[in-house]
C-alpha positions in Angstrom: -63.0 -68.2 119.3 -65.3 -69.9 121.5 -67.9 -72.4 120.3 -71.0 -71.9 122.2 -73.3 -73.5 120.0 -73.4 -76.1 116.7 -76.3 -77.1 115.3 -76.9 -78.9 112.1 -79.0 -77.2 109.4 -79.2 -79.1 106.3 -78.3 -81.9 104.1 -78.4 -81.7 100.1 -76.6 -83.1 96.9 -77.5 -79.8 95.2 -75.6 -76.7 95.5 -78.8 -74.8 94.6 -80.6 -76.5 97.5 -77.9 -75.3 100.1 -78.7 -72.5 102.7 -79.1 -69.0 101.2 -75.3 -67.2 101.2 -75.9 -64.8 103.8 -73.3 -65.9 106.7 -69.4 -67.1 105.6 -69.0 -70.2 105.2 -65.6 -72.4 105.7 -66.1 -75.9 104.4 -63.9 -79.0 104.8 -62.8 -81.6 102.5 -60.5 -84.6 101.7 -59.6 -88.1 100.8 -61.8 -90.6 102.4 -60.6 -91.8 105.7 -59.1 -89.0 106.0 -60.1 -88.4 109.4 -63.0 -85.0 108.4 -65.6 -86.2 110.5 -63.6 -86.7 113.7 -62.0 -83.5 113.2 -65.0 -81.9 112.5 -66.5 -83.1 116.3 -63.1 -82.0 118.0 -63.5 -78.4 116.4 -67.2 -78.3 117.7 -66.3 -79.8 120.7 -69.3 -82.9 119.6 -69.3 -86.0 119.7 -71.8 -86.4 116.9 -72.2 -83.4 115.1 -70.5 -85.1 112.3 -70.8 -89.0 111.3 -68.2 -90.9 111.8 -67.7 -94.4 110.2 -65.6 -96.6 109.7 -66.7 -97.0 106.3 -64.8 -94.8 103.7 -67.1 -92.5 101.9 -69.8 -91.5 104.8 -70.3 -87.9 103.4 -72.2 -88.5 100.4 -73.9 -85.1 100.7 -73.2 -80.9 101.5 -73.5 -80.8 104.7 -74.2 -77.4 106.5 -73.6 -76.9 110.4 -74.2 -73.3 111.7 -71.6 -72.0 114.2 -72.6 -69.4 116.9 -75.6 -68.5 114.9 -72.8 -66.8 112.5 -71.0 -68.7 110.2 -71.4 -72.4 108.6 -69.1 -74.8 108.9 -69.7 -77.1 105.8 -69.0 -80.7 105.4 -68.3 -81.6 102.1 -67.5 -85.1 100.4 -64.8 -86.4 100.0 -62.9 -87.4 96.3 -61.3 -90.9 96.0 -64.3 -93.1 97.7 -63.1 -96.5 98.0 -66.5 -97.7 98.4 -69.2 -95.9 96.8 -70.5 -96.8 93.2 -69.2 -95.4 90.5 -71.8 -93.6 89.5 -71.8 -91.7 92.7 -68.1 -91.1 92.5 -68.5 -89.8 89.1 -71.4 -87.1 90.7 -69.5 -86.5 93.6 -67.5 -84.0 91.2 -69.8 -82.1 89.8 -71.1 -81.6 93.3 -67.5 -80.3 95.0 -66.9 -78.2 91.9 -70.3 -76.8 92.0 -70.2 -75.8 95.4 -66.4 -74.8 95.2 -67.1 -72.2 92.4 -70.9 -70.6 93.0 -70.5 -70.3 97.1 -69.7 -66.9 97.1 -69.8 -66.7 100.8 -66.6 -69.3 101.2 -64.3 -67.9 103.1 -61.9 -70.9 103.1 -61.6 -74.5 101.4 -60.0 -76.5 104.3 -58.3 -79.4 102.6 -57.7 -82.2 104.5 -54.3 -84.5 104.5 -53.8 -87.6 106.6 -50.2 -86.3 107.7 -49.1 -90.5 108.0 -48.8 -90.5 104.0 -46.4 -89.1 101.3 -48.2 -87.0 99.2 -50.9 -88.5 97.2 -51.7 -88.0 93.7 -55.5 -87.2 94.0 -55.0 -85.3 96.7 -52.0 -83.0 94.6 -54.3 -83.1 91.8 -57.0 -81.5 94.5 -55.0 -78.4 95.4 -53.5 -77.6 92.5 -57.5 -77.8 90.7 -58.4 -75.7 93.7 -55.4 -73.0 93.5 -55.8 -72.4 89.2 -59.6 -71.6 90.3 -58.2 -69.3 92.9 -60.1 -71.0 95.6 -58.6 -69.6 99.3 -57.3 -72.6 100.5 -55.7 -73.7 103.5 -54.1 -77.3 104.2 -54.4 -79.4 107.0 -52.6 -82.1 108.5 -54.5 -84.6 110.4 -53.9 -87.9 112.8 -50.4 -86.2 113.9 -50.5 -88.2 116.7 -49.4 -91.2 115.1 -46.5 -89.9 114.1 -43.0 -89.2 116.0 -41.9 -85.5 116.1 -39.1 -86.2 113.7 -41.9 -88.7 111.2 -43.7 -85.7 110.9 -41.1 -82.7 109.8 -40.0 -85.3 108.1 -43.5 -85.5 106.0 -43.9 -82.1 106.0 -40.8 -81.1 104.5 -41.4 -83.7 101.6 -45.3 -82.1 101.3 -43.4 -78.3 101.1 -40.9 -79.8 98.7 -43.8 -81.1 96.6 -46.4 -78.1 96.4 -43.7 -75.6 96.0 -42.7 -77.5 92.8 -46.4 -75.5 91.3 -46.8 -73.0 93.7 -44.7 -69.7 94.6 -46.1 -69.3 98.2 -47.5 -72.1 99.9 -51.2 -71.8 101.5 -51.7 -71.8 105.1 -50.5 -75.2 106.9 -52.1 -76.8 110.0 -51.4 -79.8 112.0 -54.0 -81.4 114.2 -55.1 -84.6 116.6 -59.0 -85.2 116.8 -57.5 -87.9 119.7 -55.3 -84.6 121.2 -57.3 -82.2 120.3 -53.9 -80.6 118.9 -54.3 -77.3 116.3 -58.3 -76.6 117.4 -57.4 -73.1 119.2 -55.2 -72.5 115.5 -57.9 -73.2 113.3 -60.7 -71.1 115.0 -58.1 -68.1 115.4 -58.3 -68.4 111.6 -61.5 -69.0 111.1 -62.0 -65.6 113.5 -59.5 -63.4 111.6 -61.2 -64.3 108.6 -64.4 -63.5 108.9 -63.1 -60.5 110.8 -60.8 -59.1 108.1 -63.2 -59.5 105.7 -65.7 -57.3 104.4 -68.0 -59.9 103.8 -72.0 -58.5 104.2 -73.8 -61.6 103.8 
């Protein structure tokens, strides 16, 4: 898939508020710091499509971005904010399960692991929440480049290990640089067999 345009169409803590369910969506989400927004820009090939900070916690909102004039690409926040109040953590929930479960148009959760770290609890607690609500979900690794070749199978067989302790087949798995650019042709090729394997109508 080629991207030939991005734009940004809205911005709401409200699920009901979000763009009408017409196009497939494919929304991303993770651990703060996890590296979404950078991501995000390498996918889109922008530099600024998506925020960056280095404050923890940016993406405070749902976050629509339509792709080729035919699908969204949806930035969503992230769980385990390090610096936002706890009354906004506490609504961030609501917020992801909301959209997670009404969206009828998502197409795929992408759920977002900084490949550096052993799995984390929250972010366990994530997919497995996700997977009982029979979410489709795909995992993917990000900031591979800090990592040696044998640091990283070495992270991923300890992640496999893990999720195959509650799951039977594992979802998708992808690695990826936002620095190298590594696993962007992967991810669109999904994105592109989804939406073309699907019967979706809008």
């Amino acid at each position: 898939m080629k991207i030939t345009t991005a734009e940004f169409i809205s911005s709401y803590a409200d699920v009901n508020k979000c763009p009408p369910p017409d196009k497939p969506e494919f929304a991303f989400i993770g651990r703060s710091n996890v590296g979404k927004s950078s991501l995000i820009n390498m996918i889109t090939n922008s530099k600024k499509l998506a925020k960056t900070s280095v404050t923890p916690g940016k993406t405070q909102t749902i976050n629509h971005f339509l792709i080729n004039k035919a699908w969204y690409l949806v930035d969503l926040p992230g769980y385990g904010y390090a610096h936002a109040s706890k009354s906004k953590r506490e609504g961030f929930g609501k917020m992801i399960e909301d959209f997670v479960l009404k969206r009828e148009n998502l197409m795929c959760l992408f759920v977002l692991l900084d490949a550096r770290l052993e799995p984390q609890a929250n972010d366990l607690n994530f997919i497995q929440w996700a997977g009982s609500k029979q979410v489709p979900l795909a995992l993917i690794f990000t900031k591979i480049d800090k990592l040696t070749r044998n640091e990283l199978q070495k992270n991923m067989r300890q992640y496999e290990k893990t999720l195959l302790t509650q799951w039977e087949i594992l979802p998708t798995i992808m690695l990826t640089s936002s620095v190298e650019k590594n696993g962007r042709e992967e991810l669109l090729t999904f994105v592109e067999d989804a939406i073309q394997n699907t019967s979706y109508d809008g």
